[in-house]
Biopython code that builds the backbone (N, CA, C, O; Angstrom):
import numpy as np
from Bio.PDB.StructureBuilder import StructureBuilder

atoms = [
    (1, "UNK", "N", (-5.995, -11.905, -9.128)),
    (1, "UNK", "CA", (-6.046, -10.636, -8.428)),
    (1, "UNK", "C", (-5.755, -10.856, -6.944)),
    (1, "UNK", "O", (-6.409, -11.827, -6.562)),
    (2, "UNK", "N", (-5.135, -10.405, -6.115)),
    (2, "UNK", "CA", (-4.819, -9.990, -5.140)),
    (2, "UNK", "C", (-5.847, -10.126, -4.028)),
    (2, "UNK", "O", (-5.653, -10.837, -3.042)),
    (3, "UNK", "N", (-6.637, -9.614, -4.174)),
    (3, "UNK", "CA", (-7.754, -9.718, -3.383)),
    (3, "UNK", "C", (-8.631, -10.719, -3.196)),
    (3, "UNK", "O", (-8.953, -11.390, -2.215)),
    (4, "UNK", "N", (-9.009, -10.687, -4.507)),
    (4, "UNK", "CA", (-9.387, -12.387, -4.795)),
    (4, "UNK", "C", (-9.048, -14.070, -3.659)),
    (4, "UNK", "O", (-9.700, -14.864, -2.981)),
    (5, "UNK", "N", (-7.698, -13.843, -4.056)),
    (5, "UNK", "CA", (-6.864, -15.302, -3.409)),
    (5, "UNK", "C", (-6.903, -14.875, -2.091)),
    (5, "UNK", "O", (-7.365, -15.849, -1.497)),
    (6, "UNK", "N", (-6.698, -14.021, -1.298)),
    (6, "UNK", "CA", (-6.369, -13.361, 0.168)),
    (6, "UNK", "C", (-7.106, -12.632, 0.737)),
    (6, "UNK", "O", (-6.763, -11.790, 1.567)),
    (7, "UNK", "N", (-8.769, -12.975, 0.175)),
    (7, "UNK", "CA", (-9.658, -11.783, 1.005)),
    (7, "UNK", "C", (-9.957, -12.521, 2.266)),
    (7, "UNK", "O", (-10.391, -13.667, 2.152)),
    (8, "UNK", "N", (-9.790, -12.042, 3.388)),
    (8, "UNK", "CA", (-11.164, -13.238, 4.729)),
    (8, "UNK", "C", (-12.158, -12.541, 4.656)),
    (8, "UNK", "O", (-13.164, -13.251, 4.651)),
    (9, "UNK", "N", (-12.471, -11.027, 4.569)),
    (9, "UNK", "CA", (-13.494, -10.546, 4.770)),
    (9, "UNK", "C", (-13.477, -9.190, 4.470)),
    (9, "UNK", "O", (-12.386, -8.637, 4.334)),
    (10, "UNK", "N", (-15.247, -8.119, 4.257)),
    (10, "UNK", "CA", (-15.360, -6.668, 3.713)),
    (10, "UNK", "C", (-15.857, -5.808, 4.997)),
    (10, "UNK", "O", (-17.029, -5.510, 5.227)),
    (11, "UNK", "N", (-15.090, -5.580, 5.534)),
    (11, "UNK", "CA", (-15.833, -4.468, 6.598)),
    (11, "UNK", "C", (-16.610, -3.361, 5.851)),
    (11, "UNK", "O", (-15.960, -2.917, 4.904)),
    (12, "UNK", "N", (-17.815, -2.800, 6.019)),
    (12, "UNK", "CA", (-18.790, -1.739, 5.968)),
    (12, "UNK", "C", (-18.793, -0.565, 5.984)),
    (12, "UNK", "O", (-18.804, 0.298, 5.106)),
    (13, "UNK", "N", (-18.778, -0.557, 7.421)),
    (13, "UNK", "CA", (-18.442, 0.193, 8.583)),
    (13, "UNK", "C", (-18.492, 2.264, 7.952)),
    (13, "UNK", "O", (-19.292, 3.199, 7.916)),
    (14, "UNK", "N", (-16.962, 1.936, 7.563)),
    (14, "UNK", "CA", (-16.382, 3.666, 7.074)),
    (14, "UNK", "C", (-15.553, 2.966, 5.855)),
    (14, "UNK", "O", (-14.412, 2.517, 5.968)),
    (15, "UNK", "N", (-16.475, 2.958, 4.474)),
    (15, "UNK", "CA", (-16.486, 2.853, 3.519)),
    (15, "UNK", "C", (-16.327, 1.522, 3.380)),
    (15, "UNK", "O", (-17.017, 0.789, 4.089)),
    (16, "UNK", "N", (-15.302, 0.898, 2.357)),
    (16, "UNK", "CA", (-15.584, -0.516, 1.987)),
    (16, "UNK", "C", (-13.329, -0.974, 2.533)),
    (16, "UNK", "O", (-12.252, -0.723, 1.994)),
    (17, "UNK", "N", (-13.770, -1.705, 3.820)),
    (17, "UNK", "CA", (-12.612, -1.923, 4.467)),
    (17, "UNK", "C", (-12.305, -3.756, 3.635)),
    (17, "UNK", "O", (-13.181, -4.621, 3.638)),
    (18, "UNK", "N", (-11.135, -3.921, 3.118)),
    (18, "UNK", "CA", (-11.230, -5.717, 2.643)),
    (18, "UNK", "C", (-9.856, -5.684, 3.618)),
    (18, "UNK", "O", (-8.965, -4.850, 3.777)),
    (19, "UNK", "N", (-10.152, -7.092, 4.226)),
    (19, "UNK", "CA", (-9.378, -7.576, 5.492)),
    (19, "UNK", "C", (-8.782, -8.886, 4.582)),
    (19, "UNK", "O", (-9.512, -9.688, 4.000)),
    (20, "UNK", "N", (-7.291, -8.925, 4.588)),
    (20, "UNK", "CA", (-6.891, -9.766, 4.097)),
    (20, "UNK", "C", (-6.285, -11.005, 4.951)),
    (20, "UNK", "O", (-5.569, -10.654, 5.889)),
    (21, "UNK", "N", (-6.439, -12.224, 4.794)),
    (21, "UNK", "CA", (-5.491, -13.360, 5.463)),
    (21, "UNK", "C", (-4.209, -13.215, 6.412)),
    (21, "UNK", "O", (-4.013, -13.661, 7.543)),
    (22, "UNK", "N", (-3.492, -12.526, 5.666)),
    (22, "UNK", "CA", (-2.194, -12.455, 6.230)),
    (22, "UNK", "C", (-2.275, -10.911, 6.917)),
    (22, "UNK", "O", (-1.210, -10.305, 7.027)),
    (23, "UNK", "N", (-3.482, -10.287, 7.364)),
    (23, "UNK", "CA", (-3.630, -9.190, 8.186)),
    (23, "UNK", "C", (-3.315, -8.014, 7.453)),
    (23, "UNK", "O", (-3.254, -7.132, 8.310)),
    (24, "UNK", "N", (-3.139, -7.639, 6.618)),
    (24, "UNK", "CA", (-3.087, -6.343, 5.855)),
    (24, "UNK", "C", (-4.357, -6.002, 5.567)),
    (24, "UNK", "O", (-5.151, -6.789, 6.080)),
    (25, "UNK", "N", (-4.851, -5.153, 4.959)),
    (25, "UNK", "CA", (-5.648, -4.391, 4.587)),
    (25, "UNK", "C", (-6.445, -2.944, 3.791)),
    (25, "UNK", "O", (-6.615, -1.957, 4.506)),
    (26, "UNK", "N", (-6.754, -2.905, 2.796)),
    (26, "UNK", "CA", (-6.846, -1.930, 2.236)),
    (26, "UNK", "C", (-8.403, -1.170, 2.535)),
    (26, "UNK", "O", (-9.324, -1.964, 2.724)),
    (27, "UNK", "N", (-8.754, 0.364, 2.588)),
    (27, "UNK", "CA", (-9.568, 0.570, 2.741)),
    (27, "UNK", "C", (-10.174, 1.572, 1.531)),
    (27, "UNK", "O", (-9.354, 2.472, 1.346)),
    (28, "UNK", "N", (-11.021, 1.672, 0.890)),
    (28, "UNK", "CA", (-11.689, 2.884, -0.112)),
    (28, "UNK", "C", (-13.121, 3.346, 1.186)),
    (28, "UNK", "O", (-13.734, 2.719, 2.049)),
    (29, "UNK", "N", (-13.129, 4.818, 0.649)),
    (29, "UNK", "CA", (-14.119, 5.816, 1.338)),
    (29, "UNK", "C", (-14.077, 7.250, 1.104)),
    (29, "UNK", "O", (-13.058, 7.935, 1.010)),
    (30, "UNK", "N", (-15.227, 7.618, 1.024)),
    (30, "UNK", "CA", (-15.656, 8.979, 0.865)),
    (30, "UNK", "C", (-14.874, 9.929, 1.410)),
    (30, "UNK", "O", (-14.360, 9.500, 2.443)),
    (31, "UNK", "N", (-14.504, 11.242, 1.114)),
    (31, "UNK", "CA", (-13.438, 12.283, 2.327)),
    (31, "UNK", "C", (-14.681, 12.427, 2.722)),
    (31, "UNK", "O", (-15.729, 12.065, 2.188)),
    (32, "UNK", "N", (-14.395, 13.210, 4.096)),
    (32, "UNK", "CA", (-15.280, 13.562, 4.679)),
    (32, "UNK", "C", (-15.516, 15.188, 4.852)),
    (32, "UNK", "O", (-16.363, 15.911, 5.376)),
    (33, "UNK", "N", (-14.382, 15.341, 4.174)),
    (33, "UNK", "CA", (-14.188, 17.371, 3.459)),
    (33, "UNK", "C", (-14.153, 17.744, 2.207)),
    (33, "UNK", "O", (-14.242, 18.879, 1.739)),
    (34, "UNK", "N", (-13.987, 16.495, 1.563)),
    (34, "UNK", "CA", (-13.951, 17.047, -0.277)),
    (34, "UNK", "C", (-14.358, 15.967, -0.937)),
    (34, "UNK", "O", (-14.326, 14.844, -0.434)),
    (35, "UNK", "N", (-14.814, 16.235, -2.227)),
    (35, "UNK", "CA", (-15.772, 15.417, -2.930)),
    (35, "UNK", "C", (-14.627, 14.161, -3.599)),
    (35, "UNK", "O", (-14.423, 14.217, -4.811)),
    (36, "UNK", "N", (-14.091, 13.333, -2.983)),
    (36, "UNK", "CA", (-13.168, 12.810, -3.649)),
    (36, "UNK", "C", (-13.325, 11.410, -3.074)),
    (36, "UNK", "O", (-14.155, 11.273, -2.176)),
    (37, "UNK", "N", (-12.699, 10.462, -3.442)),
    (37, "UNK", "CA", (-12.474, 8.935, -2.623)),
    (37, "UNK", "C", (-10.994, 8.927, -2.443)),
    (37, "UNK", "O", (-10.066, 9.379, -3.114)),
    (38, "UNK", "N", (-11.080, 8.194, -1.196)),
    (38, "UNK", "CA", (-9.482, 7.965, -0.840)),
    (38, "UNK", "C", (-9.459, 6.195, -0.541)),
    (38, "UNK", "O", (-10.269, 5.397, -0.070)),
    (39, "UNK", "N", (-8.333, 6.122, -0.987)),
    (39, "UNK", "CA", (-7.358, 4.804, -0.619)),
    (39, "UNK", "C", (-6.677, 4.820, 0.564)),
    (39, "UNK", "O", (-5.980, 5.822, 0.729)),
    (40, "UNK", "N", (-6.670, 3.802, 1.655)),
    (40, "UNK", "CA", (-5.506, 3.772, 2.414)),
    (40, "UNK", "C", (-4.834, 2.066, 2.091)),
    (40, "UNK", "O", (-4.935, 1.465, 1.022)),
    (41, "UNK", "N", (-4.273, 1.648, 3.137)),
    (41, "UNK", "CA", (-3.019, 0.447, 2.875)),
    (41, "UNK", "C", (-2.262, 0.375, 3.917)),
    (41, "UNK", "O", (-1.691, 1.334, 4.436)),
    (42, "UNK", "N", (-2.206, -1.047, 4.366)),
    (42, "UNK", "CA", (-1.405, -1.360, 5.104)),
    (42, "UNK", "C", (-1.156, -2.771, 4.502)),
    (42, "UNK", "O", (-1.900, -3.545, 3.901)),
    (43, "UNK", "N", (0.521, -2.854, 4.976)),
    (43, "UNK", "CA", (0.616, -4.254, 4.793)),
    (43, "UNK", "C", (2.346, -4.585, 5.199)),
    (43, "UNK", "O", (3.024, -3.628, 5.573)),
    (44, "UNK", "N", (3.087, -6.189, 5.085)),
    (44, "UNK", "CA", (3.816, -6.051, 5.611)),
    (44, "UNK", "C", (5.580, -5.512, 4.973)),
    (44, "UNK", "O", (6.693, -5.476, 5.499)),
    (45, "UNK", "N", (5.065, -5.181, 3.669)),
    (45, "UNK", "CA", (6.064, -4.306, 3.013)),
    (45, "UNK", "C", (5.766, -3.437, 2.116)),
    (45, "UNK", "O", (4.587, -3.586, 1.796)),
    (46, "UNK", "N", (6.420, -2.338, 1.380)),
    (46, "UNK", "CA", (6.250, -1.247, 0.454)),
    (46, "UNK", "C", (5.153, -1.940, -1.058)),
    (46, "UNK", "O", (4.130, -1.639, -1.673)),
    (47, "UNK", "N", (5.873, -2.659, -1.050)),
    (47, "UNK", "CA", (5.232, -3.641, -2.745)),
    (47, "UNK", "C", (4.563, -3.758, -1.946)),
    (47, "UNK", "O", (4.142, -2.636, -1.665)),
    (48, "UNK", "N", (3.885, -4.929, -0.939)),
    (48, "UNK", "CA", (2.298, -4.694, -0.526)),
    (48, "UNK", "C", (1.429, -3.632, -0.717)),
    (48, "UNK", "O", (0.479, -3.552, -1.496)),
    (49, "UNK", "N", (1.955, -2.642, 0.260)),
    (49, "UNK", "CA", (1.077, -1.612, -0.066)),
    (49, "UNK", "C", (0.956, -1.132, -1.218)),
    (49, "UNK", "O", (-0.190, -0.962, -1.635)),
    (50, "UNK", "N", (1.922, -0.830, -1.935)),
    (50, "UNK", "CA", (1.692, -0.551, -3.204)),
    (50, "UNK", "C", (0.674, -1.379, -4.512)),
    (50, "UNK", "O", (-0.015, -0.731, -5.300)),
    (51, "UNK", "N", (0.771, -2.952, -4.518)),
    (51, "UNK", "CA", (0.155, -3.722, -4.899)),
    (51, "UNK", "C", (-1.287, -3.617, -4.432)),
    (51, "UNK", "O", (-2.060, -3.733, -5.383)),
    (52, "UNK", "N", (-2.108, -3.368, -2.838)),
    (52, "UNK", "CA", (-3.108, -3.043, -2.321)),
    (52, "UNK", "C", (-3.379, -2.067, -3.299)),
    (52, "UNK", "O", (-3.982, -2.243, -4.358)),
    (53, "UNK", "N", (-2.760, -0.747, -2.750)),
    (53, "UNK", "CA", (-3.325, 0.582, -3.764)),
    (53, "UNK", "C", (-3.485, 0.816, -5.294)),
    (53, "UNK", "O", (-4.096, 1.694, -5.904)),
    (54, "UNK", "N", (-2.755, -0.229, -5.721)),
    (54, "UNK", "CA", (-3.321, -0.475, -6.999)),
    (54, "UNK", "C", (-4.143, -1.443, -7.506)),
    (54, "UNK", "O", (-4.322, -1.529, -8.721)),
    (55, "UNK", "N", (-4.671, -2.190, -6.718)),
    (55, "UNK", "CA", (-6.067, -2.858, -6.690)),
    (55, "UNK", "C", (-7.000, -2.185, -6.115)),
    (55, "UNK", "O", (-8.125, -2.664, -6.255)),
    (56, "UNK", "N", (-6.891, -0.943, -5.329)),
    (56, "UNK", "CA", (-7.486, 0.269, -4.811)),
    (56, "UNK", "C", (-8.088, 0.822, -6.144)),
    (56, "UNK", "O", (-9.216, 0.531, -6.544)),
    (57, "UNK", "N", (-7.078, 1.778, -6.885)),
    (57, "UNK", "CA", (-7.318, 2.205, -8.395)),
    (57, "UNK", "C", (-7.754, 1.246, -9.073)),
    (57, "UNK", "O", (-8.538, 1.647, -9.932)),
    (58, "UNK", "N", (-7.629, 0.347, -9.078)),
    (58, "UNK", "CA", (-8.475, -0.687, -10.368)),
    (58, "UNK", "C", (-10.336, -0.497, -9.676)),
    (58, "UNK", "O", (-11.367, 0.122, -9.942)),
    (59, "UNK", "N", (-10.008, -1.122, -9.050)),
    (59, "UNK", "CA", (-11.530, -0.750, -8.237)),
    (59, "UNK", "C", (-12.341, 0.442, -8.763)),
    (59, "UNK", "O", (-13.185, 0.599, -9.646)),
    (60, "UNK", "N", (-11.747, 1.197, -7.873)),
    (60, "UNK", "CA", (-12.077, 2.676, -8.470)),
    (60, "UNK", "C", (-12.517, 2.893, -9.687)),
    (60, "UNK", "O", (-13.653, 3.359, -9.764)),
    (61, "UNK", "N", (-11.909, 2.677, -10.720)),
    (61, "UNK", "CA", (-12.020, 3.212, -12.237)),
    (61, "UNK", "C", (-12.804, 1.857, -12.618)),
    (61, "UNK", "O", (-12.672, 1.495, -13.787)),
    (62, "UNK", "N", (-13.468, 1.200, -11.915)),
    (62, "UNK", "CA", (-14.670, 0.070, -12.737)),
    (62, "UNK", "C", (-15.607, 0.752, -13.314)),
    (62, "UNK", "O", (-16.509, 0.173, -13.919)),
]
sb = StructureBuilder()
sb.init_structure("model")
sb.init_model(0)
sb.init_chain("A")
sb.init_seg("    ")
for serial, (resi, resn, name, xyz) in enumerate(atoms, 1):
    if name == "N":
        sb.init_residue(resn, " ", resi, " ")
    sb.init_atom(name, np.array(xyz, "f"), 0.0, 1.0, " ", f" {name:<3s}", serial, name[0])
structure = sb.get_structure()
């Protein structure tokens, strides 16, 4: 898994932030207007992010 091999660390903070090695990062958290969870993603190409956000959804649906 993705996260697994490349985590350094889980920020808290505003929801559950995982800080990856190579500086990307995905974040899960509460809206703060509707009853829902959101995903964000950064990273240094499209398949990153995309690969993030779907370790986002896996998460999610545990």
């Amino acid at each position: 898994m993705l996260l697994k091999t490349q985590l350094r660390d889980i920020n808290k903070v505003d929801g559950f932030k995982f800080n990856l090695k190579n500086g990307s990062w995905m974040l899960i958290r509460f809206s703060g207007t509707e009853p829902l969870l959101r995903a964000y993603a950064e990273g240094s190409s499209q398949e990153e992010v995309d690969a993030l956000l779907l370790a986002a959804q896996e998460l999610i649906t545990i």
